[in-house]
N, C-alpha and C positions, 0 to 999 in steps of 0.2 A: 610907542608914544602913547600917555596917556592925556585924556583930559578930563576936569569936572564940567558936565555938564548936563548932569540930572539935578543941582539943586540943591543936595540933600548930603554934598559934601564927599562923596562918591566917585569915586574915577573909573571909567569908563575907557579903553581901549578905542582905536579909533575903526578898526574890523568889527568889532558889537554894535560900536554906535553904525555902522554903516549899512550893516544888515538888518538894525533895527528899522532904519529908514525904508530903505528897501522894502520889506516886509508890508509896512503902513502903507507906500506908495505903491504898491502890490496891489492891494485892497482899494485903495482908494482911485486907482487907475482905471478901475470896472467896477464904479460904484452901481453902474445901471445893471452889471452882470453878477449878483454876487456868485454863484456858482465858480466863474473865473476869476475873481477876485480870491474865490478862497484855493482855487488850483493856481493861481501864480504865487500866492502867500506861500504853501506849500513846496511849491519848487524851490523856492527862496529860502525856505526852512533847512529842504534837502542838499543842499547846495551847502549849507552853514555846516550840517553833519557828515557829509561826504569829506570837506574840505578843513573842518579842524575838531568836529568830532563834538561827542556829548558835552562835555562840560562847556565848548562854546554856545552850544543851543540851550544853554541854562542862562550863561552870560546874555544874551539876547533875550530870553523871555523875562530877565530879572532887571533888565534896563529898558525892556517896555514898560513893566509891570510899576518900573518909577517914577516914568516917564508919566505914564497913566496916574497915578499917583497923585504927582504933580496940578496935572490938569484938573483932576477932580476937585485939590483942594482951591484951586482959583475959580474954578465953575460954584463951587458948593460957596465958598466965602461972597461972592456975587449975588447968590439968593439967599444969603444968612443962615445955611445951614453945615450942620459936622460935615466934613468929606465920608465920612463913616459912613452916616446915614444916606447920602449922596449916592455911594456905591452900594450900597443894599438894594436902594431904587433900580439900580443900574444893570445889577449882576444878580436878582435873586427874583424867581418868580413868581 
């Protein structure tokens, strides 16, 4: 079963969408811990490759990555700037 639910016209599997989930609430379950937050992400990762292999953990990184995408440009359209330059701020040191 697929569904759109990135946005951007995209269908998305409902096992990508779910481990993408998973993953985020990974992280954000131990916002206080990041250390465990980044070893639950990880198990969650492992768990994706264990269980249907590389190109699904591509599937997962490329429907966060839209996902993220997504947010940026509604965060960046809010302060009236590119999403471009939004994530440059974000992701570059």
């Amino acid at each position: 079963m697929n569904e759109d639910r990135t946005g951007r016209g995209e269908s998305v599997d409902l096992y990508t969408r779910r481990r993408a989930y998973e993953l985020v609430r990974a992280v954000l379950s131990h916002d206080n811990d990041q250390e465990q937050g980044i070893s639950a992400a990880r198990s969650v990762a492992a768990a994706v490759l264990a269980e249907a292999g590389t190109d699904s953990v591509a599937d997962v990184a490329v429907d966060l990555s839209m996902r993220l995408a997504s947010a940026l440009e509604r965060i960046a359209a809010d302060q009236g700037l590119a999403a471009v330059d939004l994530a440059e701020v974000w992701f570059v040191d």
